[in-house]
C-alpha positions in Angstrom: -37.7 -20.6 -60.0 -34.7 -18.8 -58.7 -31.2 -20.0 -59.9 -27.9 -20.0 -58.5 -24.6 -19.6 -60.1 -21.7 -21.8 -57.9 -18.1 -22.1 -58.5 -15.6 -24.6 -57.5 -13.3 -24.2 -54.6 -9.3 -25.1 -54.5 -7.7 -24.8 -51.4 -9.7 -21.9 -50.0 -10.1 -19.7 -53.2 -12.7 -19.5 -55.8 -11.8 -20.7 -59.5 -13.4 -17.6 -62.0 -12.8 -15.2 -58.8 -10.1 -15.4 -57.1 -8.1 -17.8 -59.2 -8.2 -17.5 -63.2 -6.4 -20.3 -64.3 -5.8 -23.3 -62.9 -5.4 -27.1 -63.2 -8.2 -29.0 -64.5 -6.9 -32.0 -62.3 -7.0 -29.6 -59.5 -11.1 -29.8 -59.5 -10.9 -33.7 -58.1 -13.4 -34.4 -61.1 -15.8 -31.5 -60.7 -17.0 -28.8 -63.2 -15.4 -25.7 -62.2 -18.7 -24.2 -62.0 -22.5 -25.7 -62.0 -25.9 -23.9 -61.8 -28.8 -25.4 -59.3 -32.4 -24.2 -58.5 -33.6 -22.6 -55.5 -34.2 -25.3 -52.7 -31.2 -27.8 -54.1 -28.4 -28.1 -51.5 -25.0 -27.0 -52.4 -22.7 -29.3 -53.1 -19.5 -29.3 -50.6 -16.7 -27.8 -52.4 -18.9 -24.7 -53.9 -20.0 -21.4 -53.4 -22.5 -19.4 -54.4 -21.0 -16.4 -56.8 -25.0 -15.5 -57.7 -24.6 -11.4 -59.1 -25.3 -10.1 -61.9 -21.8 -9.5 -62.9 -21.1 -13.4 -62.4 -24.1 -14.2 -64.3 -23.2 -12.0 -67.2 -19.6 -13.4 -66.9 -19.9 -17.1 -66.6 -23.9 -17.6 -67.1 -23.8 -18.3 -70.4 -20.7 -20.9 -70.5 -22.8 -23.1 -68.2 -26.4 -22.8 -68.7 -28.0 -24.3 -71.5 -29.0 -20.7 -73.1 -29.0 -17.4 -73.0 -32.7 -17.3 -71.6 -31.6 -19.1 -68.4 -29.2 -16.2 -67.6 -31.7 -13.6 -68.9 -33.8 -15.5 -66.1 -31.7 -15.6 -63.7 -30.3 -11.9 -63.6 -34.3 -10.7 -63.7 -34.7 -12.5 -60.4 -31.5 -11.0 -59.2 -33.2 -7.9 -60.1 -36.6 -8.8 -58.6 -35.5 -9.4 -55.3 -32.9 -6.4 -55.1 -36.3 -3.9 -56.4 -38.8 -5.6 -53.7 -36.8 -5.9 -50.7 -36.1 -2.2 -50.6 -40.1 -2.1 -49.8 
């Protein structure tokens, strides 16, 4: 099942992306980054920030291990290869 990396937003801007470092109070309680399966709804406040250099960048500091990143960047992959066809 297909997984999607998200990231927080503060005012407009994407923490990890566009804004390094920030103020944990700034996230109005929420994780600065989560990971949902395909067919969940994205929470309001995220984005999706699903590539592989995201993955390799924050995967592994929010999934539960390696293999869920591993996973992830093969269906990245996947889908890249087959819709070329």
């Amino acid at each position: 099942m297909k997984k999607y990396l998200l990231a927080y937003q503060i005012s407009g801007q994407t923490v990890g992306i566009d804004i390094e470092t920030y103020n944990p109070t700034d996230l109005n309680g929420n994780s600065a980054m989560q990971i949902i399966l395909d067919g969940e709804t994205i929470p309001n406040g995220y984005v999706d920030i699903s590539s592989i250099k995201n993955w390799d960048r924050f995967g592994e500091d929010y999934a539960n291990d390696y293999m869920v990143v591993r996973e992830a960047l093969y269906e990245i992959l996947v889908d890249g290869i087959y819709s070329k066809y």
